[in-house]
N, C-alpha and C positions, 0 to 999 in steps of 0.2 A: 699415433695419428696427429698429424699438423691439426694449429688451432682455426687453417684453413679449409679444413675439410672440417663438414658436415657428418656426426654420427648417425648410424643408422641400426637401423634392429636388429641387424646381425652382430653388429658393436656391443650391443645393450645384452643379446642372449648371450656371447662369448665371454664378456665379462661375469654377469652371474653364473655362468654354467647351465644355460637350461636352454629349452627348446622355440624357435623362433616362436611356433606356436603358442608356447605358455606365455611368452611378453604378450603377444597379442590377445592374451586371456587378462595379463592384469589390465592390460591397457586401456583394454573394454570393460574393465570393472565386474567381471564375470567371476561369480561364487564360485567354481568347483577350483579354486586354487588354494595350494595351503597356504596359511597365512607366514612360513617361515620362507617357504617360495616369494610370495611377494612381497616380502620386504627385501629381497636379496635383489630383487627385479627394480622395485623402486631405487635401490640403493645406487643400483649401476643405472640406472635414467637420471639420476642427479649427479654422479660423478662424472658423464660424458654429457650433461648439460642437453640430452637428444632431445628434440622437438620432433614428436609424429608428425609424417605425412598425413593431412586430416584429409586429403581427397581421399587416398588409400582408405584409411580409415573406415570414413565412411561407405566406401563401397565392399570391403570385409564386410564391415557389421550390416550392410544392408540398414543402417541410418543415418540420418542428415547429422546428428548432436546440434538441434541448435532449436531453441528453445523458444514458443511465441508469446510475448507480450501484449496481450490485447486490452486496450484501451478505448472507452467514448467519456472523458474528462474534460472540461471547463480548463480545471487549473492545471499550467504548467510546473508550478510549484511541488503539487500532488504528485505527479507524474515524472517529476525530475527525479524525487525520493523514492518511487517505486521502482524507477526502471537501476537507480544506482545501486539496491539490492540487491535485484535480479543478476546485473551483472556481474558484481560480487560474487556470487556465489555458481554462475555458469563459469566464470574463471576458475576459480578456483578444482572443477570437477571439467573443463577441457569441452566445454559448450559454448554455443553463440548464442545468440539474444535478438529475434526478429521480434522489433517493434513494429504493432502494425495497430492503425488507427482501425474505429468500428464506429459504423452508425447504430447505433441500438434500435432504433425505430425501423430499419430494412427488415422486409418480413424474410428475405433470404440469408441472414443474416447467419443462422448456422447451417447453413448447405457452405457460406464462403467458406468460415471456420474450419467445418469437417474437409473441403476442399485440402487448404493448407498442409493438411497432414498425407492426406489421398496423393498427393501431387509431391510429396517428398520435399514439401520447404519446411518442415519441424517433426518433430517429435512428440510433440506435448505442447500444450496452450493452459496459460497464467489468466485466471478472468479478474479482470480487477470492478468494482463498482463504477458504473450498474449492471453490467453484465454480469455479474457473479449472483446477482437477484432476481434472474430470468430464468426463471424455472423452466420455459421450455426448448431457452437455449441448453441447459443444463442435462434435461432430461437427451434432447438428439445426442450430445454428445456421448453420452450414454449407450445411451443405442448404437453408436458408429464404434463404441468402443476407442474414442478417440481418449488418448491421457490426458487429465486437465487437473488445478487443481483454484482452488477462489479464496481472494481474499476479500478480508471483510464482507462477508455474506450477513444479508439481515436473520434470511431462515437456517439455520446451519444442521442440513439434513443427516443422517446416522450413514447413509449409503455414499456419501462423499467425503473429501478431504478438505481442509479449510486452514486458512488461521485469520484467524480476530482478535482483536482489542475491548476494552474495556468501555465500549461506547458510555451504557447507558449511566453507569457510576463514574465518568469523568464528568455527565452532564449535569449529575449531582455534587459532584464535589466542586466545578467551577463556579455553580449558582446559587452554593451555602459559602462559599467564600466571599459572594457578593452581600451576599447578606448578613455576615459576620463584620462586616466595613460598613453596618447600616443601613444597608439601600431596601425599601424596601416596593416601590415600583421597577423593576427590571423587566425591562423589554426585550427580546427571542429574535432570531430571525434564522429561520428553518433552511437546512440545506437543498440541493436539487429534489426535486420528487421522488424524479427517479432511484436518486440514492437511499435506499431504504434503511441500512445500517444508521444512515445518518437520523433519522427520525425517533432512535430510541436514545440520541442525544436531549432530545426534545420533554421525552419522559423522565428522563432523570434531572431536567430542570425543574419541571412541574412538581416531580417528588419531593426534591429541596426546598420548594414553597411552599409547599400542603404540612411539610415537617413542620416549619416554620411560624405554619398557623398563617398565612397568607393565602390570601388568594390568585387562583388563576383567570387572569384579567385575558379575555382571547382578544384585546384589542391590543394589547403589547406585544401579541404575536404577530409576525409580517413574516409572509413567505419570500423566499430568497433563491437566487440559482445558482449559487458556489461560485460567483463571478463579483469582479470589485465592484464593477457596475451597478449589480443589482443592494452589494452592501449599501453603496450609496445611497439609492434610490428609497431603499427602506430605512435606512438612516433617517431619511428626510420625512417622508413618512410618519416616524414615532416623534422625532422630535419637534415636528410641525403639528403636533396633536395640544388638545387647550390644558390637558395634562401630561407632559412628555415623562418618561421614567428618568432616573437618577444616576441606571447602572442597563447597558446594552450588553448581550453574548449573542455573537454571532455563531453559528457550525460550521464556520474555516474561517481563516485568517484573512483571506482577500475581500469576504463579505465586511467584517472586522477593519479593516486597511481602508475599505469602501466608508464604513459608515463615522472613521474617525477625520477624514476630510469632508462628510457632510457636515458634523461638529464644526470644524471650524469655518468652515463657509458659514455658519451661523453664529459665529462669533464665539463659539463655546471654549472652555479652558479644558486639556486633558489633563490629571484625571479632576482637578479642583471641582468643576461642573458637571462633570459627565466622564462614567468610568466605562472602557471599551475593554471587553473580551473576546477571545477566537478559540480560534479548536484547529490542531495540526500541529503548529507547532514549526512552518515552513519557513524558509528564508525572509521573507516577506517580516514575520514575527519582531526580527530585530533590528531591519531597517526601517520599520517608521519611527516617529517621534512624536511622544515616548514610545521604547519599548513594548509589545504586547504582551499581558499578562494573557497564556494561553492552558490549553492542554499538549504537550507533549503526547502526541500518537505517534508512536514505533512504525510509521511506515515505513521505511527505508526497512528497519528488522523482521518487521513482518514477509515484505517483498523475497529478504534472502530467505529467510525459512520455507516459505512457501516454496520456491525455487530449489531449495534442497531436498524438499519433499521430492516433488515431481521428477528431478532426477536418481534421486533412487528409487522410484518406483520405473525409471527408465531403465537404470542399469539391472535392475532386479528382473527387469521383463515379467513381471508380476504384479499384480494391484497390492501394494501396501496402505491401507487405509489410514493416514493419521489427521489429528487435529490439534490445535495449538493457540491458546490464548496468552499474549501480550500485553500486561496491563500497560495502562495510560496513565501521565501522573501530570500534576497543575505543577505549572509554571509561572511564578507570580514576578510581574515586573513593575517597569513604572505606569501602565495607563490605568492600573486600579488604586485607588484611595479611600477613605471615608466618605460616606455619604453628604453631601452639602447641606449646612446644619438652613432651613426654613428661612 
């Protein structure tokens, strides 16, 4: 075969010796193959370099392979690391990756959903926060028997699949880190409401200070929308107060990013004066100046596992129930210091 012509499945089964049908069985990822069969099948798909027909494909199997990513997120940031997993790992397993934006607040919001799959544009849908905290998105889906699997869910139900991270013990080990550098006023600012996961961030702050024998002051807490905007705005907020705190952690990095140009719109020094924390761990983290001491959250790793889930619960054409936690780990740079001595 010239390396101008295109191989084709009939190439693929002559070479191994087997029947068109059985390529089309490893192809599709389908169990009843022996495992000495599909390695003999794989083998000749990488020596004639074949790329499936995925029209074919999918009209064989009677599915799309392509996988939904459903989204209602603030941060691009967030959203760039989740969707670079997902693809990750559809590549790898011979899927596409419909990204599709979601209003969470549409009360038809899972009738579109279940649509998606009813109308043969995916296979399975990725719920990322806050949609993966919508209990009765979660429950339709259910009932439609549509494939789905969630990340970062705050409740993480026995009857569904997930993966998570270590929210609420990163939100303690960034705010005994602050307090281990002296600070002993640190002021909070809460992620979107909506995002529920993110609120037991909030708990392992307050835990780090109760350890600590400090108090929880609810006037150093300021709610936030996971947006730089609102960093700032709450920024302004805590440090326009007649006692401002020493050490700020925000629950993302752009609220962070936000509250570290309210600093110096108020003439403050990073970290001499005032020390800024985030959470994520996004691009964003190492383009301000200084540096953001954060928490590293495995989103990007999370997205592909999730994804890997979900598709073999596709190829298996079976419910495979799994879960999967991620931990989180601190990332210490230059915006944290010692506390400013009195």
């Amino acid at each position: 075969m010239s390396h101008s012509q295109k191989a084709t499945i009939d190439d693929v089964a002559a070479l191994a010796g087997v029947s068109i049908k059985t390529v089309s069985r490893v192809l599709n990822n389908e169990a009843n193959v022996r495992q000495s069969t599909r390695e003999k099948v794989n083998l000749a798909i990488s020596r004639l370099d074949y790329r499936p027909n995925l029209s074919a494909r999918r009209l064989a199997a009677r599915r799309s392979y392509i996988v939904a990513l459903l989204y209602d997120n603030p941060s691009a940031n967030y959203l760039s690391n989740i969707q670079h997993g997902v693809v990750t790992a559809c590549n790898a397993s011979g899927y596409d990756v419909l990204v599709h934006p979601c209003d969470s607040t549409d009360p038809r919001l899972a009738d579109e959903i279940n649509h998606l799959r009813e109308q043969g544009r995916c296979d399975g849908v990725i719920l990322t926060p806050p949609l993966s905290d919508m209990s009765e998105l979660v429950q339709s889906l259910e009932d439609k028997g549509t494939p789905f699997i969630q990340i970062a869910p705050a409740v993480r139900m026995d009857s569904c699949s997930w993966v998570a991270t270590t929210d609420e013990a990163a939100g303690y080990q960034i705010t005994d880190h602050l307090i281990r550098l002296g600070h002993r006023r640190i002021g909070y600012i809460q992620g979107h409401p909506d995002h529920k996961a993110m609120a037991t961030r909030e708990d392992g702050y307050k835990r780090a200070l109760r350890a600590a024998g400090l108090k929880v002051d609810r006037k150093l807490i300021i709610a936030g929308f996971n947006s730089f905007e609102s960093g700032e705005a709450a920024g302004r907020k805590l440090l326009g107060s007649t006692t401002p705190p020493s050490a700020i952690f925000a629950a993302n990095d752009d609220m962070a990013a936000g509250v570290m140009k309210a600093a110096r719109d108020l003439g403050l020094k990073i970290p001499e004066q005032l020390s800024v924390a985030g959470f994520d761990d996004t691009p964003v983290a190492s383009q301000t100046w200084p540096e953001l001491t954060t928490i590293h959250q495995p989103i990007s790793e999370m997205a592909e596992a999730a994804a890997g889930i979900l598709i073999e619960r596709l190829d298996a054409q079976e419910y495979l129930q799994s879960k999967q936690v991620i931990d989180a780990r601190l990332i210490i740079r230059q915006s944290t210091g010692p506390a400013p001595t009195a």
